[in-house]
N, C-alpha and C positions, 0 to 999 in steps of 0.2 A: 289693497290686496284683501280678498275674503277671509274671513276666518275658517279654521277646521271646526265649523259647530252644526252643518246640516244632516241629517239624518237620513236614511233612505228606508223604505219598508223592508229591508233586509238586514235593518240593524246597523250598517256600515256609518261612519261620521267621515263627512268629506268637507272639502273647503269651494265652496260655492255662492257665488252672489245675488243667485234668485232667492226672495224674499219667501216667510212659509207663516202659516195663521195661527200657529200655535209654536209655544214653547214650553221645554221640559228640563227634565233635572235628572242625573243620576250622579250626584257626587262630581267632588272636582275632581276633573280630567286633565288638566295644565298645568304649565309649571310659571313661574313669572314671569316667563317671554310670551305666555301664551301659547307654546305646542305643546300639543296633546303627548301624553307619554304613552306605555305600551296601554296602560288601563281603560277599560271600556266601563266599567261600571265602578263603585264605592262602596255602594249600598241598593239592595234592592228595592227600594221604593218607587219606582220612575212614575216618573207623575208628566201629564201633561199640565201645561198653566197657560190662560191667558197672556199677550203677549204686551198688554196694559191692564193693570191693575190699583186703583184705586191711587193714581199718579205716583207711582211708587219709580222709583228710576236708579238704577245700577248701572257701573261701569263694565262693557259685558270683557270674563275673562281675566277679571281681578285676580292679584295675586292670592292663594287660599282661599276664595271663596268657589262655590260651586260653578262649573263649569254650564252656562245656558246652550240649552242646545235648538235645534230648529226645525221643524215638519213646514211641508207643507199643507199640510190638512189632517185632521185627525183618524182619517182612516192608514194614515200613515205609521202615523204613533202609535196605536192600536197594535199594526203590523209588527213593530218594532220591538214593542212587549208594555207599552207604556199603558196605562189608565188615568184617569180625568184627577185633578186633583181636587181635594176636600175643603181644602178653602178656599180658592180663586173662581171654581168651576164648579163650586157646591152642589145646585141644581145638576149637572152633568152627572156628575159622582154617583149622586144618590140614584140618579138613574141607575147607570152602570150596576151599580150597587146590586140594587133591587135584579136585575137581570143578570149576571153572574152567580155561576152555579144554580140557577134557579132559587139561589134564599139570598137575603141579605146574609152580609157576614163584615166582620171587623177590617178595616183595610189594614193591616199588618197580617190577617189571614190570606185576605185577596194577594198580596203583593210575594207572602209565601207561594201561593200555589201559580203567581203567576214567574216567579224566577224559577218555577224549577221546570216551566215547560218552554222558557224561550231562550235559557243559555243551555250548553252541553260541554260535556267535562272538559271537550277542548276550547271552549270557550268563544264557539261559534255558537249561529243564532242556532235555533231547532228548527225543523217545521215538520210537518208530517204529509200523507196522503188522502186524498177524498175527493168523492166524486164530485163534479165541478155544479152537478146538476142539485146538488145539496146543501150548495154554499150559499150561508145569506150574504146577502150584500150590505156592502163595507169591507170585506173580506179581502183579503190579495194572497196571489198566487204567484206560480212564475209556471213560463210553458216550456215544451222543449221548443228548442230551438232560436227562444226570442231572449234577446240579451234584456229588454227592460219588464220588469213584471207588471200586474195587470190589476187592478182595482175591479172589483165584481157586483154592478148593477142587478137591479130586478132584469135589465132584460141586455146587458151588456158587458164587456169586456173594456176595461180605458187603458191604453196603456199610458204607464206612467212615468214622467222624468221630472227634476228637479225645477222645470218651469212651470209646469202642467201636466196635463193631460194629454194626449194624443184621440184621433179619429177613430171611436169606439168600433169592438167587435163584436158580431153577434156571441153570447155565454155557450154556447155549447155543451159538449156532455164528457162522459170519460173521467177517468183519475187523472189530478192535479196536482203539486205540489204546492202545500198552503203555507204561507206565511207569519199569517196572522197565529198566535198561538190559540194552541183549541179553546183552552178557557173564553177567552178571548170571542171567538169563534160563537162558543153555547151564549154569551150575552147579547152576541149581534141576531141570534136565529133566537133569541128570548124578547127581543124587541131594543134594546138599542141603537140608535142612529145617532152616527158618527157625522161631525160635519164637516163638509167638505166645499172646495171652489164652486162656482159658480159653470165651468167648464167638465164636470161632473157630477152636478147634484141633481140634472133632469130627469131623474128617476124617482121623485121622492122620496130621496135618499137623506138628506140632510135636517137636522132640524133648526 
């Protein structure tokens, strides 16, 4: 049976057995049987990490230890509220770094200014509005009317589900509702590139 450790770009943790390229951290979520309690987050650090790292190997879901959680691609994570973490994904990091806010800055400042634009006092994700025609890509959205939301190419729309990608849409124009948190948002339009499957990186989107 899957575990409750996949992630969606709307923040939600579900139990799914499609596999994701990246994994993250926010505090343990579980209890010793392994279901997740009401708590979504611990601490705001959420870090995306490598999904091997220097043959390191955990039990996933240990009792008291951090609950692993799972994207499938890092414009996912991004969406979620996560950024690149500083020792596993150094190079990544430092990117990001550098591209957030337009200066570097300390990641316990980044990780401030990114909890307070991706949760809301009720404890759902945020997102805000902007025109679609604005949005760099890496970005995700959701439209009206479409239940899955949409990862946003140079020159396309993916819609997104926990296996994949679906059959892209032309980007179009108009207000959207975005995802990804702005911060988030200013490092992807400062140059950041998120990576992604190989079923949406035909964009030059990926590094």
């Amino acid at each position: 049976m899957p575990r409750p450790n996949r992630v969606t770009p709307e923040g939600t943790i579900l139990a799914d057995p499609a596999r994701g390229l990246f994994m993250g951290n926010r505090g343990c979520l579980h209890d010793a049987a392994g279901r997740l309690g009401p708590a979504r987050w611990r601490h705001p650090h959420w870090i995306i990490c490598l999904t091997a790292f220097k043959g390191r190997r955990r039990p996933l879901m240990a009792p008291g230890r951090y609950t692993e959680l799972f994207f499938l691609d890092e414009a996912v994570a991004l969406a979620a509220g996560h950024r690149p973490c500083a020792e596993c994904r150094r190079a990544a990091y430092l990117a990001f770094r550098a591209a957030f806010a337009g200066q570097p800055l300390p990641a316990p400042e980044i990780d401030r200014i990114l909890h307070a634009t991706r949760i809301g006092r009720d404890g759902r994700q945020m997102t805000h509005v902007a025109p679609l025609d604005t949005l760099p890509a890496g970005s995700f959205i959701r439209l009206p009317g479409d239940a899955a939301p949409f990862l946003v190419t140079d020159t396309a729309l993916h819609p997104w589900s926990m296996a994949g990608y679906g059959a892209p849409r032309p980007r179009g124009t108009g207000p959207v509702t975005v995802l990804t948190p702005a911060p988030s948002v200013a490092a992807l339009r400062h140059g950041y590139r998120p990576v992604l499957p190989p079923t949406a990186a035909g964009d030059g989107l990926s590094r």
